[in-house]
C-alpha positions in Angstrom: 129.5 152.7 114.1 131.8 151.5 116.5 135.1 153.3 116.6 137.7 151.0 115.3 140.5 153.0 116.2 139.9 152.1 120.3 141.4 155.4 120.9 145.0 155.1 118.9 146.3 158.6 117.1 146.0 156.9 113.3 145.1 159.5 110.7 142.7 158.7 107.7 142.3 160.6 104.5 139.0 160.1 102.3 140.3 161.2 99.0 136.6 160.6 97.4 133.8 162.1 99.5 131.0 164.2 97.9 130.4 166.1 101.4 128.6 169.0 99.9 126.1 167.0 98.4 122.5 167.7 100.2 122.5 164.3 101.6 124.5 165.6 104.0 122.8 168.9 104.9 120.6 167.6 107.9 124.2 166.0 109.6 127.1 167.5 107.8 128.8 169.5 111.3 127.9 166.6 113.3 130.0 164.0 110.9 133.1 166.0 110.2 132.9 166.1 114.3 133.1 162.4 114.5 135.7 162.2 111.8 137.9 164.6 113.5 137.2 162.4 116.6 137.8 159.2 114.8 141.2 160.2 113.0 139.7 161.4 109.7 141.5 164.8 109.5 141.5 165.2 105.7 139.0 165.2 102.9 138.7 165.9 99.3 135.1 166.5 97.7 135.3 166.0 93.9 133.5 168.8 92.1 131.0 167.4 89.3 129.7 170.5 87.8 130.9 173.8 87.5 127.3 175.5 89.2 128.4 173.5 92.3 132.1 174.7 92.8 130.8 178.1 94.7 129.2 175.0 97.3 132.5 173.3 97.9 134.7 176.2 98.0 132.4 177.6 101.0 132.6 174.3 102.5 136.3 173.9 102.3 136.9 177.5 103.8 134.4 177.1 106.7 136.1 173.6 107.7 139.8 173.2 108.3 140.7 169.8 106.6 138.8 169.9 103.8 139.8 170.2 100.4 138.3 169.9 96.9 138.7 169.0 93.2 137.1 171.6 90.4 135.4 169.5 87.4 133.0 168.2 85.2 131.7 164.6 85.2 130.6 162.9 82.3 127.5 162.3 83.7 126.6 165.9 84.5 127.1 166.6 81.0 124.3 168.4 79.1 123.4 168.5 75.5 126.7 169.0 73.0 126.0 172.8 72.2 125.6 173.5 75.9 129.7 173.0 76.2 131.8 176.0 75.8 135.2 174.2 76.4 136.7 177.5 76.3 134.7 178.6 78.8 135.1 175.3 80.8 138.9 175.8 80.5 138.7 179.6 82.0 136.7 178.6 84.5 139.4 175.4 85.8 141.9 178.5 85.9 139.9 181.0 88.1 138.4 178.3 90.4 142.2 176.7 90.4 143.4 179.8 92.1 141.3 179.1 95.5 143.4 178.1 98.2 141.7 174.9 98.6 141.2 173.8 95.3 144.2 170.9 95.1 142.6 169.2 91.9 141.0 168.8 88.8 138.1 166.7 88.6 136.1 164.4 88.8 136.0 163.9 85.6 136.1 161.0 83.0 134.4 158.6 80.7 131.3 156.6 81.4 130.1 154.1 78.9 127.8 152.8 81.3 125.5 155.8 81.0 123.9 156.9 77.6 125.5 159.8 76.3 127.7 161.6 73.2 130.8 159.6 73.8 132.6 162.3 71.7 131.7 164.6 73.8 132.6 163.2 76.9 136.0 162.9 75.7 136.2 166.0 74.4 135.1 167.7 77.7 137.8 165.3 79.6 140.9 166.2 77.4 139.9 169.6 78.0 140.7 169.0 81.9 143.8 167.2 81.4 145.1 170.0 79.4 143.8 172.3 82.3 145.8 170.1 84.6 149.0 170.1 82.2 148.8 173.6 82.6 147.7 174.4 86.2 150.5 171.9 87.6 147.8 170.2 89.6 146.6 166.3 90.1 143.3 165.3 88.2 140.6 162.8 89.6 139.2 160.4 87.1 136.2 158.2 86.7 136.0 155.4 84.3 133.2 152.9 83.8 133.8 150.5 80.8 136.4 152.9 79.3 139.3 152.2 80.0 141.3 151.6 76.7 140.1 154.9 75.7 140.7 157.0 78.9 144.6 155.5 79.1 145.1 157.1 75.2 143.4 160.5 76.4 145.9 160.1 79.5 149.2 159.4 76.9 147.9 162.3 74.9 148.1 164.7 78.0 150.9 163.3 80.4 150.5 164.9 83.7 153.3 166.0 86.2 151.4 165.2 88.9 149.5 162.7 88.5 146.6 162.1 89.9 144.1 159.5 91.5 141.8 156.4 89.2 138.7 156.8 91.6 136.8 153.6 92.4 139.4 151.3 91.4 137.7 148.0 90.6 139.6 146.3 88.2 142.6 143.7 87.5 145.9 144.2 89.0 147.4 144.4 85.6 145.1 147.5 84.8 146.1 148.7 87.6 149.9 148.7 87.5 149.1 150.5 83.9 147.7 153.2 85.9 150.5 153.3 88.7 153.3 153.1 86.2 151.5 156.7 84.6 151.7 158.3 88.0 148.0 157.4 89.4 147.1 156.1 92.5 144.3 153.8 93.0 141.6 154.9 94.6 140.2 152.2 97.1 136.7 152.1 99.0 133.9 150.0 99.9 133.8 147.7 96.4 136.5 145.4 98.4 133.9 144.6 101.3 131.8 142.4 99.2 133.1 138.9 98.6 132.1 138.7 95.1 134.8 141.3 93.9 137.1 138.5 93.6 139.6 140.3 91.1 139.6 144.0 93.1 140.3 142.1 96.2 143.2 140.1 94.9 144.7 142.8 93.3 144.8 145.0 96.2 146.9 142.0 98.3 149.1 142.4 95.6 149.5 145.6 94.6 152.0 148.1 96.2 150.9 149.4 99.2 152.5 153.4 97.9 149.9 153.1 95.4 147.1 153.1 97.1 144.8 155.6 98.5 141.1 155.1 100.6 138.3 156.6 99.5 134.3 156.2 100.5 132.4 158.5 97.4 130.0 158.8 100.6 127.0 159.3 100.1 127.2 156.7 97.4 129.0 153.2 97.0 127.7 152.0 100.6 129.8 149.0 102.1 128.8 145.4 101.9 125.8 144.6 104.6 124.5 148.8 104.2 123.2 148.7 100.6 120.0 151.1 100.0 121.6 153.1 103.3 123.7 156.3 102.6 127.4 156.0 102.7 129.8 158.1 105.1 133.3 159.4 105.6 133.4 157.5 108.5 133.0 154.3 106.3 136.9 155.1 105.3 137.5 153.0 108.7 135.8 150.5 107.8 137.4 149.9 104.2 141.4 150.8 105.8 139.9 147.8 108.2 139.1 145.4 105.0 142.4 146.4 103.4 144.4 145.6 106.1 142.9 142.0 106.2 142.7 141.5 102.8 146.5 142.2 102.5 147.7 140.9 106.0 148.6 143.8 106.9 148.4 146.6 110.2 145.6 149.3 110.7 148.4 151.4 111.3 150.4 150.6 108.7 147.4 151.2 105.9 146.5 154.5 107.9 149.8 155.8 108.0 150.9 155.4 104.0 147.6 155.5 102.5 147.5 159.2 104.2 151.1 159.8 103.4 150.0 158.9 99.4 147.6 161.0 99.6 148.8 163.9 101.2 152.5 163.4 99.3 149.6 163.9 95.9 148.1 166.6 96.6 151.2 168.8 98.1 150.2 168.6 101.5 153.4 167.6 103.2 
């Protein structure tokens, strides 16, 4: 991939990047070189079951930069008598105390997927709560849920926030989001064409409330379908953005990272 940055000191966080997953083993030291190399100094890896949060915390202690989010994704659920919520809930606090644990999630609703719906509710305002109480910023996944996910998110007001990964909707559903205190998570959906609506809602939405993400080693840009996605692929979306809105590389790099790290307590 050909550095975009021509050698300029712009800083780039990917705020969705599931770095631990084993797609990554064969490669993993020699890409967080090149991101380091290519302005990408911070990362968050969004947990998605609790068996995997001993993986990410390892990571995030062995690479300076690197942060993650403790959850459960709707569709890592198992059967409904699996879930001890409880247990869930004890388990957000203990993982929570790790240095680098700076969220809660990725969790969320998915009517996409077949699954307990009830459930998968349940399990999510279990986290918010968990975020209410731990003071810390939540990650959330929708597919085809939104109505419901913005009542579970009225029920359980957060203080800090948080991020709507994979925004992909209408700038009014967005603002909705914003005005709660969520960013919008942006990646590689605006580098296809055919996303009319994402792409003219992120020309018009304000810049402070937005933050680049890649969900590497999924969600591959426009032109690499079938290929896995990277963190380095966060260039290549900051690169789209800036087009799509008329704006400078700089000027994306330097707020969407300032959104970011302003989110997660950084700065």
């Amino acid at each position: 991939m050909q550095n975009i940055l021509d050698g300029s000191p712009l800083e780039f966080f990917d705020t969705h990047c599931h770095f631990d997953f084993e797609d990554f083993d064969s490669d993993r030291d020699e890409i967080w070189a090149e991101c380091q190399n290519r302005g990408i100094h911070h990362m968050l890896v969004p947990g998605v079951q609790p068996e995997q949060w001993p993986r990410m915390r390892d990571l995030c202690a062995a690479n300076r930069g690197i942060y993650f989010a403790a959850g459960l994704h709707p569709c890592w659920l198992e059967s409904p008598q699996d879930q001890n919520l409880s247990q869930l809930q004890q388990a957000l606090r203990d993982i929570a105390a790790i240095e680098h644990c700076i969220a809660i999630g990725e969790c969320g609703l998915d009517q996409y997927i077949d699954g307990d719906e009830t459930l998968q509710e349940a399990v999510l305002c279990a986290q918010l709560e968990m975020a209410q109480e731990l003071e810390k910023p939540v990650i959330l996944h929708c597919r085809r849920a939104h109505n419901l996910l913005l009542r579970c998110l009225k029920q359980f007001p957060l203080k800090r926030g948080g991020i709507l990964h994979a925004y992909s909707g209408s700038q009014e559903q967005a603002e909705q989001y914003w005005k709660m205190g969520f960013f919008l998570g942006i990646g590689g959906t605006i580098t296809y064409e055919r996303a009319n609506k994402t792409r003219t809602a992120v020309k018009h939405l304000p810049l402070n409330a937005l933050v680049l993400e890649t969900d590497a080693p999924d969600m591959p840009l426009f032109g690499q379908q079938g290929e896995r996605n990277s963190p380095l692929n966060v260039l290549e979306v900051a690169k789209t953005l800036a087009e799509l809105r008329g704006d400078s590389l700089a000027n994306i790099a330097t707020q969407t990272t300032q959104n970011a790290k302003q989110l997660f307590g950084l700065i």
